[in-house]
C-alpha positions as CSV (number, residue, x, y, z in Angstrom):
1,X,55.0,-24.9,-21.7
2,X,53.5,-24.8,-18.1
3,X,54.8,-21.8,-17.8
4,X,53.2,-19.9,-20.5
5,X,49.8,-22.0,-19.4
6,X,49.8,-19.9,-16.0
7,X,50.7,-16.6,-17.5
8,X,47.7,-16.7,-20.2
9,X,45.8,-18.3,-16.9
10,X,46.7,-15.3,-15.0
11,X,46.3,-12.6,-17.5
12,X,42.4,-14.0,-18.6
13,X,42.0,-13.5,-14.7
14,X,43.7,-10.0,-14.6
15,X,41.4,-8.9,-17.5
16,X,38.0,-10.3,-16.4
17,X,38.4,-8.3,-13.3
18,X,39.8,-5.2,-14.6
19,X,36.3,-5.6,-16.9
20,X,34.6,-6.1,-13.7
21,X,35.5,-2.4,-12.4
22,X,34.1,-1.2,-15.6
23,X,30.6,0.1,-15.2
24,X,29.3,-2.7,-18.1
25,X,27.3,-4.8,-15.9
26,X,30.3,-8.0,-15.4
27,X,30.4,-9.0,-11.9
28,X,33.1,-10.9,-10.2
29,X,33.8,-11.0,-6.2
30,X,37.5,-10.9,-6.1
31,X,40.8,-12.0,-8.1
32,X,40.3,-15.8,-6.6
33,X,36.5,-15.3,-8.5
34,X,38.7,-14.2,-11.7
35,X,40.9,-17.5,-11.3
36,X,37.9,-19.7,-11.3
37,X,36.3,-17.8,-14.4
38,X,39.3,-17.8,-16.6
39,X,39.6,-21.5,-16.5
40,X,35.9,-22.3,-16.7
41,X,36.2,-19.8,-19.4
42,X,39.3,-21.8,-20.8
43,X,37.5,-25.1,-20.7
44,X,34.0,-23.8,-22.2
45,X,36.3,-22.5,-25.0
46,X,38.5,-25.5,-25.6
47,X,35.3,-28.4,-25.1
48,X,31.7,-26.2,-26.0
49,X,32.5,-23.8,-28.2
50,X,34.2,-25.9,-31.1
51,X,31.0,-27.7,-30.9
52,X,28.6,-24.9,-31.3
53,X,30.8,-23.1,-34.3
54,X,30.5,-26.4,-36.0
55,X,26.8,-26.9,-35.6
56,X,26.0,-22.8,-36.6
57,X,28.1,-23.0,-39.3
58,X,25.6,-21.9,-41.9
59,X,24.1,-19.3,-39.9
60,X,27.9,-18.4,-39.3
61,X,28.3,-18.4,-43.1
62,X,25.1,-16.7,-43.5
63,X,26.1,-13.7,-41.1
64,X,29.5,-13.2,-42.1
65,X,31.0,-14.4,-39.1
66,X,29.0,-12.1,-37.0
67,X,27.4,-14.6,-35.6
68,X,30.7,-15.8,-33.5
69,X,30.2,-12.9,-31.4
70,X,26.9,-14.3,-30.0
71,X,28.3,-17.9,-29.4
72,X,30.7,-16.0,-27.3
73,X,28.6,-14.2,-25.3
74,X,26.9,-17.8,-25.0
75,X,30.3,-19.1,-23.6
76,X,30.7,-16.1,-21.6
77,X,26.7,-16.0,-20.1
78,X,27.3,-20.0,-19.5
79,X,30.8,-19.4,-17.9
80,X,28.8,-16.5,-15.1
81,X,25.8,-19.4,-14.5
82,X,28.7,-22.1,-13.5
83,X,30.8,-19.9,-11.8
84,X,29.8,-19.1,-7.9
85,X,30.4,-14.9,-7.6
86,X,30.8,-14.0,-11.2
87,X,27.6,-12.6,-12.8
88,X,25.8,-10.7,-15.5
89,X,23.3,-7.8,-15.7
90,X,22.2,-8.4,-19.4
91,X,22.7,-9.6,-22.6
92,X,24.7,-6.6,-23.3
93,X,27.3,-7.2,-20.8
94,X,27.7,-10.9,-22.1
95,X,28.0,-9.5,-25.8
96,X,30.2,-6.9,-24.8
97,X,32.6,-8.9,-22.0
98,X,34.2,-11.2,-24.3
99,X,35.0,-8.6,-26.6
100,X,36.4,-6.2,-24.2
101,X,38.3,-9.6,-22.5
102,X,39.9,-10.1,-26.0
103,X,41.1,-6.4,-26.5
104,X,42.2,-6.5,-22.9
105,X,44.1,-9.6,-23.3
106,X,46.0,-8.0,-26.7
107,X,47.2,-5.3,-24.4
108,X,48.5,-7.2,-21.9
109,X,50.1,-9.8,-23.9
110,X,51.6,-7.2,-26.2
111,X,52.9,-5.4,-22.3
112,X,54.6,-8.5,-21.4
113,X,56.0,-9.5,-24.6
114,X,54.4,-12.7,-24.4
């Protein structure tokens, strides 16, 4: 169990900052800077965004779903302001990020067999 906590932990890192060498606008410092993000990111998605799907429900309902993709890029814009080193040019790069993080993490879980 702990084990499969540190290799999702360390994949969300490894993604966020192969995003960050991406000309999109995603900041991050260094891999220690990934660390941090991909458990504040972790937390924000296990504690705020629940919360938020919940309370845009029928705007979520209304949209089709499409409106998941801003409350991510709300996560993901909230996760840069509480993390020291990790930072975004625009509201593009926080609606593209958490996409690009998803597609990334696929990948690499589907590389490892995990």
């Amino acid at each position: 169990m702990l084990t499969k906590l540190l290799v999702t932990w360390v994949v969300n890192a490894l993604s966020l900052w192969i995003i960050s060498r991406l000309p999109l606008g995603v900041t991050l410092e260094g891999f220690g800077t990934a660390l941090w993000t991909a458990l504040v990111l972790g937390l924000l998605n296990a504690l705020v965004r629940p919360v938020l799907l919940l309370l845009t429900l029928p705007l979520n309902i209304l949209t089709l779903g499409l409106f998941t993709l801003v409350i991510n890029a709300l996560i993901f814009a909230l996760a840069a302001s509480l993390v020291k080193g990790f930072r975004l040019n625009s509201w593009v790069s926080a609606l593209v990020g958490p996409v690009l993080l998803t597609v990334l993490n696929a990948v690499l879980f589907k590389l490892l067999g995990a």
